[in-house]
N, C-alpha and C positions, 0 to 999 in steps of 0.2 A: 552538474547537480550533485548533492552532497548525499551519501550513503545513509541511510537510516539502520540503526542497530533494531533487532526483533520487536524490546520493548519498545523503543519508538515508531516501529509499525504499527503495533498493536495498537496503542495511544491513538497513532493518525487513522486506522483502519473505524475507530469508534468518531472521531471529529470531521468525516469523511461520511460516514455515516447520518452522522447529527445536523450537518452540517454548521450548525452554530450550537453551542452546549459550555453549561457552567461545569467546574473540577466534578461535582456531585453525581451529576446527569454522565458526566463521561464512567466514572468511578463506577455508576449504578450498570453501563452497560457491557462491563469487561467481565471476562470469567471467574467463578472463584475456584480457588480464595482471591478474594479482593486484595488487590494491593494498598499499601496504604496509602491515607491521602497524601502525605509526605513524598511519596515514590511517587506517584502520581503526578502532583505537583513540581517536583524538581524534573521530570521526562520533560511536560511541557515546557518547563524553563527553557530547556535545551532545543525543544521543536522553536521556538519561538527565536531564539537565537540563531539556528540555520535557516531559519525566512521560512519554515516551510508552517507554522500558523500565528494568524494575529490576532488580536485579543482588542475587548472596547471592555473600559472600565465602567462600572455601575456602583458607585460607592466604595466599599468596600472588596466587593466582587468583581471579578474577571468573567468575561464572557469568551468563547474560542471560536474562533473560526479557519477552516482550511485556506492558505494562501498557495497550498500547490496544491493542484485537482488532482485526484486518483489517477484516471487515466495517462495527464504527463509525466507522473511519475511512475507509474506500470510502464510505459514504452521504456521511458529510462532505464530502467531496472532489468526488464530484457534486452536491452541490447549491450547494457553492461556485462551481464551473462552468457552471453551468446559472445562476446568479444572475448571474453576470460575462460570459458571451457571449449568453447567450439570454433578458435583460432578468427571471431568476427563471421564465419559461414554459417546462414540461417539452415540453411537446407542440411546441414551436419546435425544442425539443434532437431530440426523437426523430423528428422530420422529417429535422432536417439529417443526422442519422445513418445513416437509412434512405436518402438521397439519394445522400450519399458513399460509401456500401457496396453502392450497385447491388442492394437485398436483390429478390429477386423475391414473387411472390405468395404461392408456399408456405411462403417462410420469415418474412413476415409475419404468415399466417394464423398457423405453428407459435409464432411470437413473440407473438401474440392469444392464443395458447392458453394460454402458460405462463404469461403477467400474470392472465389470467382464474383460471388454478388458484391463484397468491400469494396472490390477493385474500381 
């Protein structure tokens, strides 16, 4: 699966959201300063060209929709991270995590608990 640059997070993080949304509606839910609708529009050029959204035309207008779901692309994304900083070892990643986040004992155990219930 093909890497997404920040802005095109951001972009897919609003149409992921929306789940279906016009340029405007997305435009309307992004931080300001607003980008322009130009930048806006040329990111999704590009999302739509890595397959990861499709569009249904309405006249004039583009409608958006997510063709990769958040979630498969979250596992993706970590386990590309975890293969590039922490040599592919999950257990190296959730060390270093638990480290940098000061987690204490209880929010450990409660973190044991909810991978135990996934499982």
């Amino acid at each position: 699966m093909k890497i997404l640059t920040r802005a095109e997070e951001q972009i897919m993080q609003v149409i992921w959201k929306l789940d279906k949304a016009f340029l405007k509606e997305i435009i309307d839910e992004l931080p300001n300063p607003k980008p322009h609708n130009n930048t806006v529009a040329t990111i999704i050029k590009i999302l739509t060209e890595k397959e990861f959204v499709g569009l249904k035309v309405f006249g004039r207008m583009h409608q958006y929709y997510p063709l990769v779901g958040k979630d498969v692309y979250s596992k993706n994304s970590m386990k590309s991270l975890v293969k590039g900083y922490f040599e592919g070892n999950f257990s190296s990643a959730v060390s270093f995590m638990v480290k940098e986040n000061n987690l204490s004992i209880d929010e450990l155990e409660l973190l044991l608990k909810q991978l135990k219930k996934n499982k």
